[in-house]
C-alpha positions as CSV (number, residue, x, y, z in Angstrom):
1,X,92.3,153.1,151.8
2,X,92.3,149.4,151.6
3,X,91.9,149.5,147.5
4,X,94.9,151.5,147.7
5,X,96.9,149.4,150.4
6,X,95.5,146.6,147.9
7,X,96.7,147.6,144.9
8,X,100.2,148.8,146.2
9,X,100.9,145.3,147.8
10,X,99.6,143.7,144.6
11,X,102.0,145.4,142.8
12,X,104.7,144.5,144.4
13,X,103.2,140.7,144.3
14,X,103.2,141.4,140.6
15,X,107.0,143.0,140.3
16,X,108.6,140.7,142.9
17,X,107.3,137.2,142.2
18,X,107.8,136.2,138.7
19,X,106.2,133.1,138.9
20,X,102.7,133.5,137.2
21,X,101.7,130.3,139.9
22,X,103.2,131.8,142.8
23,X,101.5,135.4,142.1
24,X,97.7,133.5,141.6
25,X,98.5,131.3,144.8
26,X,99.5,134.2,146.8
27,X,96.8,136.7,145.8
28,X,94.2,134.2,146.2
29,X,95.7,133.6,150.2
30,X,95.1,137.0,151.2
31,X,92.1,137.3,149.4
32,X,93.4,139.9,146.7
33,X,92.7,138.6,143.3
34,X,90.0,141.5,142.8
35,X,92.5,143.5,143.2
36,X,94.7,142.6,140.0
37,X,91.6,143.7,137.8
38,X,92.1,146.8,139.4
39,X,95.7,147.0,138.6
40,X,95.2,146.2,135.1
41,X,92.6,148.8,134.9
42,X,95.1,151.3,136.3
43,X,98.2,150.0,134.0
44,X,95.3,150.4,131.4
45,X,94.0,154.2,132.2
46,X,98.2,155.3,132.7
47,X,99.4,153.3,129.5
48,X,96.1,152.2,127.5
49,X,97.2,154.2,124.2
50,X,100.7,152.9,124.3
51,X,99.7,148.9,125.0
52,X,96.9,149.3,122.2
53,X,99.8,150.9,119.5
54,X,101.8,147.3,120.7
55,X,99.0,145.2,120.3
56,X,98.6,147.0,116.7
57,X,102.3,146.5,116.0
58,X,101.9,142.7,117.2
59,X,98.9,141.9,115.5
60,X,100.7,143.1,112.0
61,X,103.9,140.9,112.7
62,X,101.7,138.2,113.2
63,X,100.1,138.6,110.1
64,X,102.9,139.2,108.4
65,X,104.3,136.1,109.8
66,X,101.5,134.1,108.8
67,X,101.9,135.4,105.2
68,X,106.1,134.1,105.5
69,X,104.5,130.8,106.6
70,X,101.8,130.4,103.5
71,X,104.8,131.4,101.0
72,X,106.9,128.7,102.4
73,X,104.6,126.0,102.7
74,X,103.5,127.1,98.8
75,X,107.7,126.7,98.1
76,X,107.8,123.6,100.2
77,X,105.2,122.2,98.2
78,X,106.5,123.3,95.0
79,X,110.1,121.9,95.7
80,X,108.3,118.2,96.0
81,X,106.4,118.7,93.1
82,X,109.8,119.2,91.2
83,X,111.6,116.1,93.4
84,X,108.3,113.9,92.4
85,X,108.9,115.2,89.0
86,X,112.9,113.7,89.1
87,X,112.2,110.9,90.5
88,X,110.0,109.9,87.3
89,X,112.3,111.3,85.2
90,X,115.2,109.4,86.4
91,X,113.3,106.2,86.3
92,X,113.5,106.4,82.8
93,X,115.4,103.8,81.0
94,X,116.5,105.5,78.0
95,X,118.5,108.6,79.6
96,X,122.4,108.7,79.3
97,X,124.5,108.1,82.3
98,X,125.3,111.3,82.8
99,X,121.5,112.8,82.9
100,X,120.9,110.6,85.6
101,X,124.0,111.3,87.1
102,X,122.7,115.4,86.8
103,X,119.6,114.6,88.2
104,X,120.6,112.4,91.0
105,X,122.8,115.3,91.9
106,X,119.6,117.6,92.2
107,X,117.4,115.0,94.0
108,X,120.2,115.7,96.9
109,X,119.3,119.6,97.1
């Protein structure tokens, strides 16, 4: 009875108090943090299939994420390759006016 008293009133620690401090402090003053571990195994046994499908789903944004981040830093990288590249090219002391004018204009994009 007192597991069950326990995991009711942690519960409604857990729902009520949405500060993650305040819900440690708390559950550790009435001597109740075992009792989280049981309501995790109980959110776990009612909704385990469900949270693992999420963790699936979140674990392929992620990746996919990661994979957006690689192709911009290759771009990023590539777009100063081609600004290092103007920059020599407009030192050059033979261009006409209005090739350096040209490539001033792309050294702003």
């Amino acid at each position: 009875m007192k597991m069950d008293v326990g995991v009711i009133l942690g519960g409604m620690i857990l729902k009520h108090i949405t500060s993650k401090t305040k819900q440690n402090k708390l559950l550790e003053l009435i001597g109740m943090r075992h009792i989280e571990n049981e309501i995790d195994k109980l959110v776990y046994d009612e909704y385990g299939d469900i949270l693992d499908e999420k963790d699936k789903e979140i674990e392929k944004m992620d990746n996919e994420l990661k994979t957006k981040d690689k192709k911009i830093d290759e771009l990023n990288q590539t777009n100063e390759e081609y600004k290092n590249k103007l920059k020599e090219l407009n030192k050059t002391t033979n261009l006409p006016p209005e090739a350096k004018k040209i490539i001033n204009s792309m050294l702003l994009l």
